[in-house]
Structure formats: structure tokens, C-alpha cells
N, C-alpha and C positions, 0 to 999 in steps of 0.2 A: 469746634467739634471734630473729633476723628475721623477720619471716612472710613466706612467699612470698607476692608481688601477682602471680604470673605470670595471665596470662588464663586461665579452662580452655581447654580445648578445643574446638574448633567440632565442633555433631554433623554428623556426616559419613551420606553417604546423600541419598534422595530425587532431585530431577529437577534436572537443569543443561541449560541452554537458551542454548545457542550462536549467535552468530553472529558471521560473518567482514565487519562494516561497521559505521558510525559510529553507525546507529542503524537499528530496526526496530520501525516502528509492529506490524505484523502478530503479530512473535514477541515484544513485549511483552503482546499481548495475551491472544496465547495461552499465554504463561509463569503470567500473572496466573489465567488461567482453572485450569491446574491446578497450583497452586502452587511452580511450577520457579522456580530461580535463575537472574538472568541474567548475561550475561557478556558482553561485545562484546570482540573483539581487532579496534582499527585504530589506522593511524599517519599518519592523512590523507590527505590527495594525494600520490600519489608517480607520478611520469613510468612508461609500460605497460614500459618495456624492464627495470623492475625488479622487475615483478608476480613473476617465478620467486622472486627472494631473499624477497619479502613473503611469500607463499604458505611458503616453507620455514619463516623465522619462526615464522610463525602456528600453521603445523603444531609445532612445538617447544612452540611456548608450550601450545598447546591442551591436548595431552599433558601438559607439568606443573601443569596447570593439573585437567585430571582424576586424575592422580597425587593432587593433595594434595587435591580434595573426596572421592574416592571414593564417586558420584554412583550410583543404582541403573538409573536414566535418562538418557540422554543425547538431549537433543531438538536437535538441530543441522540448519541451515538451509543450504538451496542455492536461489541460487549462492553462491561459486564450488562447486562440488563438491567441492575440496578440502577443504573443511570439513566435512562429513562422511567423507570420505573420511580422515581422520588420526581419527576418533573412533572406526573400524572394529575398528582393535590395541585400543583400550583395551577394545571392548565384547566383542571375542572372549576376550581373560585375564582377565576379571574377570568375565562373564557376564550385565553390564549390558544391559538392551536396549537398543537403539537405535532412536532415529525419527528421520526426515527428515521436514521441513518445505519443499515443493517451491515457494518463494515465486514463482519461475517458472522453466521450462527452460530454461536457457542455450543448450546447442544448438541450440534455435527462435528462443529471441529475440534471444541475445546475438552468435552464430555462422551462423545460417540463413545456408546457402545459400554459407558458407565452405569453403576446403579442410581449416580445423580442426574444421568441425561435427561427420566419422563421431567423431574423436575424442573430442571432448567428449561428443557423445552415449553412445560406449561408457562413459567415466569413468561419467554418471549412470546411467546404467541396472544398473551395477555396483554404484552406491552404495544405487540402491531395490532391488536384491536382498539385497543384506547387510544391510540395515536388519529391523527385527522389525515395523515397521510404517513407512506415508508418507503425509505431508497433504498437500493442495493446495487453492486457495482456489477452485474453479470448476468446474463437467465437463469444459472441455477439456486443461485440463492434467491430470485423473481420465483419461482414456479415453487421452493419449499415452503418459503414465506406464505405464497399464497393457499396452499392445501394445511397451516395454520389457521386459517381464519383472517387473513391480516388485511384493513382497509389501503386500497390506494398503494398498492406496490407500484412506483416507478424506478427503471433500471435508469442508472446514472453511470457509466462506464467512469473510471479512473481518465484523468488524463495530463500529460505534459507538453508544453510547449515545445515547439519544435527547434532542434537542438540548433544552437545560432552560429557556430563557433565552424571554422575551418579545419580542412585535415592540417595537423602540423607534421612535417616530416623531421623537425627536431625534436620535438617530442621520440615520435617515434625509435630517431639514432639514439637517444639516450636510454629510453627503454631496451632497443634490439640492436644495439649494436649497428642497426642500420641490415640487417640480414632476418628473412622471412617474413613472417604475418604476424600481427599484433593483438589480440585479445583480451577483451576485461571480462574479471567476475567480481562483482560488484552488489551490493544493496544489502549487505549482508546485516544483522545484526547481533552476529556470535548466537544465535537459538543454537542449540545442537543439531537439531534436525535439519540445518541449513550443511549441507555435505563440502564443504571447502575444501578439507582432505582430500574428497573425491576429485572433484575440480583441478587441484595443483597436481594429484597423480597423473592425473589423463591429460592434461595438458606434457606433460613430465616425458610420456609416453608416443609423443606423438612430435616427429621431425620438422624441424622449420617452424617453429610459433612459438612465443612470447606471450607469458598473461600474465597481467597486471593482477593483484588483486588489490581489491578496498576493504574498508571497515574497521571498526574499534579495534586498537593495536590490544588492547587490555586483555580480550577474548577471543581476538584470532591470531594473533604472535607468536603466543603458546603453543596454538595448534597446527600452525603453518611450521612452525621453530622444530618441533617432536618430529616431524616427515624427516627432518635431517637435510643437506646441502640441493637443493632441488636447481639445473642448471639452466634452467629457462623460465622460472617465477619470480618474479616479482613484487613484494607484499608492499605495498604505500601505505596501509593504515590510513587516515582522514585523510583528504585533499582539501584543499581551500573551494567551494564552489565553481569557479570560473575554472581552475585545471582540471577539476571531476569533468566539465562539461568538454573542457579540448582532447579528455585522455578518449572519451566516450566516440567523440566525433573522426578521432584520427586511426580508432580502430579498425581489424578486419571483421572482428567479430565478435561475441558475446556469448558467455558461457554462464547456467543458471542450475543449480541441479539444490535436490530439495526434497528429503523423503518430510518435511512437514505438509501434512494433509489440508486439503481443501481448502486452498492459499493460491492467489493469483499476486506473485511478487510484485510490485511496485515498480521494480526495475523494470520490469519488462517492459513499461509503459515508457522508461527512459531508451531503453534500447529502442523501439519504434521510432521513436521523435529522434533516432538519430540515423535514423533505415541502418543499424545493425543487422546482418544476420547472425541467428542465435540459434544456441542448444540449448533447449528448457524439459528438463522433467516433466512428465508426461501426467495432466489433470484434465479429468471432466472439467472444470474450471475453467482451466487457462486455452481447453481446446475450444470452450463456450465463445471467448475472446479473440482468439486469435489463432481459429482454424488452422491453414497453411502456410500462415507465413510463418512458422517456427518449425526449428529440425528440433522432431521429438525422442527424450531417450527414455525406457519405461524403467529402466534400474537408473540405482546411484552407483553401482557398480563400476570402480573406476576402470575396468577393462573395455566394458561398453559404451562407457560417455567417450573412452577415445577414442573405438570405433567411429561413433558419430561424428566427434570431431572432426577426425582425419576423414571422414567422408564427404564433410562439408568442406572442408579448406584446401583437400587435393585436388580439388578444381575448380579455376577462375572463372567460367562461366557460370558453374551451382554457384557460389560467393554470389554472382554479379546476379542471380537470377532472384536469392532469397534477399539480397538489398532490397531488389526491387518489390519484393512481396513486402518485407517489412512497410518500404514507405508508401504501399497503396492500402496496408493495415492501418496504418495513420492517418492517412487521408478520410478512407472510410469511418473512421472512430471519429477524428475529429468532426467529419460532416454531420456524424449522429449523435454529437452531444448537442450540438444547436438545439436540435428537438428536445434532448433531452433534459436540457436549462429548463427552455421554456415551460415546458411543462413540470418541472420543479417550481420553478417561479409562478407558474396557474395554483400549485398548491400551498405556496407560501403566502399569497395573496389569499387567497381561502377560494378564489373561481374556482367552480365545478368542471371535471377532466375535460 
């Protein structure tokens, strides 16, 4: 007789950690922290007139998708809402809790101030009531959530490991010639709102500094390319991982500028983990986060970002003062996510706060 090779069984159970996009720094990391499975359903770019069919998809798949794990947890991320929103049937038949992960409010950032925002705002505030518990990475999105109706808002701050890598001073020569200060702007992902232009102007404009920049050659090439010969930028497009992390560490400093609304960049959290001092665009948000240890500039203005600049890096003591701020912002962050695991994991376990 044959023996059966069929596979067993996958054990079924534990946490599943959704998301309706290509990819999520955030809700890897927080899958990682309590050890959820992850899942992305996307199909690329697709033109907005077709988002309804993607969305119905998704919602299909998501459902057979929970059908065959039989998850005890369901941790799913908004936006779109819909994605939580199709997790709701499976957590009411099956007695799964559910949690949202509110990576940000679409009705504020994505809708504000549209004729679809009451909408969309009803959807989420629907989906943070049904939910058993909801994260957010900041107080302001903690405090809107809550005057929604939402159960069990816990704030989870972003976070990165702290940068491991040493200052290279060949790196450096290779970038500057071996002459002035060194600078990344970074974590871009070609949005338009993300000001790059501005960035390589003001850098362009201001004596003694070199910046790097990062990100997709495809949609920032073009736009860095049109500025015309710039003599102290630098564009790398991708880096491999481990030279992202040395370009970061051997930096003077870090340049973030962004008229995309109500956006706490990611980078920023990389910039910390490496006690960069940084220029970042000036948010309720981001000042929620990371009060004073950032030089803020309130325009994308590239006359004012180099103002700023040049105000931070004309002096090796400011440099040495706002390192130090960065790396007690991380210190700080890191000490408060402890709390704040734990009590992500009180509501993943289903304990009462």
C-alpha cells in the first residue's frame, strides 16, 4: 500500500493580520511583536474608477481567506475601512475578536473636507465600534477615534530598532568628496506631496552639505533629473538594506519635508534610531511624537527649509545638541512601547485593560 505524502494539516488558530496594500511597514511590525500571521491582498495599481470591484474582491478573498485559517484574532488595518469592515461577519459567527489598527483616518486625511468625508467617517467609526479593541500610532488619532464612539483605543507608537551599524567615513568620502556635512532624505515613496524638489533645492542652496537622497529611481529620477545639474545631490534610488542603514548612521543629518497632510513619516522613526538630527515639516502629528527633538519648518518652501537647514548645521554644537535630543526621543519611545505591547497583547488575549 502507498503511503500517504499528503501534507498534515496547518494548525488553525491564533492571530491574522490583515492588510488591504502592497506592503506595511507598521503592521509588520506589529504582527511580529505578537506573533500574528500576515497577509496582504493587493493587485497593484489599478485606475480609482475601479477601486469598488478591487474593494468587493478583496472583501471576498479576505472572507475565504479567514474561512480556511480559522484565526482566533483578527488584527486588520485601516484604511480603506473596508478591510476591516469584511472581517466584522467573520468575527461575529465565529466569536473571533477583532482589532483595528487605525494606521491613519481616512476621513481626515484621505477625504477631509470632501462631500464623501460624513461617509467615510460613519464607515470608521462603525468599524471602531465593532472592533473588541483599536490601535493608533499617536494621540491624535487616540483622541478622534475616541470622540467616534471607538472601544478600547490603545496608542502604539511606530517603532525601529536602533540603527546598529557605524559612522563610515568612506562612505562618507565617496558621497562628499571627503569635505562638509552629510545628509539623507529619505523614505520617500514618489506621492507628489512628498516635496523632494524642495529638499534638493534647499540643500543646493546652502554651503558645505551633501544629501543623499533615496527612493524609487522610476518616480523620483525624473523629478530630481528636471531640477537640472544640482552640485551637491546625490540621488541613489534603492540601496540594499544594510547600506540604507550605514548611509543613515554616518549622516550629519536628516531632511524630511512633506506638504502630505496628517502623516507621521516612518522615516522619522528611522532617523531616531539613528540619533539623526532632522528638519521635518511641521504637523500636529508629528509634534504629538516627537515634540523637540526635531527642527521644524512650517512651509515646503525651498527658501525656508534652507534657512532651517543652514541654521541647524552652521553650528556643531546645535548638531551635537539635537543628536542628543533625537536619541533621548528614542530612548523615551522605546521605553513606552513596552507598555504599550503589553497592553496590545491584554487585548489580543481578550484580558480586560
Amino acid at each position: 500500500m502507498r503511503a500517504d505524502r499528503r501534507a498534515p494539516p496547518r494548525a488553525k488558530g491564533g492571530v491574522s493580520c490583515i492588510a488591504w496594500a502592497p506592503f506595511s511597514d507598521r503592521l509588520d511590525e506589529l504582527s511580529a511583536a505578537i506573533g500574528g500571521r500576515r497577509k496582504n491582498f493587493d493587485f497593484g495599481y489599478l485606475p480609482k474608477y475601479a477601486a469598488p470591484l478591487k474593494y468587493l474582491a478583496y472583501s471576498l478573498m479576505t472572507l475565504a481567506y479567514l474561512a480556511d485559517e480559522r484565526p482566533d484574532v483578527v488584527y486588520a488595518q485601516n484604511p480603506p475601512p473596508f478591510c476591516p469592515l469584511a472581517c466584522v461577519p467573520y468575527s461575529r459567527v465565529t466569536g473571533a475578536r477583532l482589532i483595528v489598527d487605525h494606521h491613519n483616518l481616512w476621513n481626515v486625511k484621505g477625504f477631509g473636507g470632501s462631500v464623501v468625508s460624513p461617509f467615510v467617517r460613519a464607515l470608521e467609526a462603525a468599524v471602531g465600534r465593532a472592533a473588541d479593541a483599536n490601535t493608533v500610532p499617536h494621540a491624535v488619532w487616540r483622541d478622534e477615534l475616541a470622540s467616534m464612539g471607538a472601544r478600547r483605543v490603545l496608542t502604539v507608537h511606530d517603532h525601529v530598532a536602533r540603527n546598529a551599524f557605524a559612522r563610515s567615513e568612506e562612505l562618507r568620502r565617496e558621497l562628499t568628496g571627503g569635505r562638509g556635512l552629510l545628509g539623507v532624505a529619505s523614505g520617500h515613496q514618489g506621492v507628489p506631496l512628498e516635496r523632494v524638489e524642495s529638499e534638493a533645492r534647499a540643500a543646493e542652496s546652502v554651503q558645505g552639505v551633501t544629501l543623499a537622497v533615496t527612493g524609487p529611481p522610476s518616480r523620483l529620477a525624473p523629478r530630481i533629473g528636471a531640477l537640472g545639474p544640482l552640485r551637491n545631490v546625490r540621488f541613489l534610488g534603492y540601496l540594499p538594506k544594510p547600506r540604507y542603514e550605514e548611509l543613515k548612521a554616518s549622516c550629519d543629518f536628516g531632511l524630511t519635508v512633506s506638504d502630505e497632510p496628517h502623516t507621521v513619516n516612518h522615516v522619522l522613526f528611522e532617523y531616531a534610531a539613528a540619533s539623526l538630527p532632522t528638519v521635518s515639516s511641521r504637523r500636529k502629528e508629528i509634534e504629538a511624537v516627537f515634540g523637540d527633538s526635531l527642527v521644524y519648518v512650517d512651509s515646503s518652501d525651498p527658501k525656508e527649509v534652507a534657512e532651517r537647514l543652514a541654521w541647524l548645521t552652521g553650528d556643531a554644537g546645535r548638531l551635537a545638541d539635537y543628536r542628543a535630543r533625537m536619541a533621548a526621543r528614542f530612548s523615551y519611545l522605546s521605553e513606552r512601547r513596552e507598555s504599550e505591547l503589553a497592553a496590545l497583547v491584554r487585548a489580543v488575549s481578550g484580558a480586560p485593560p
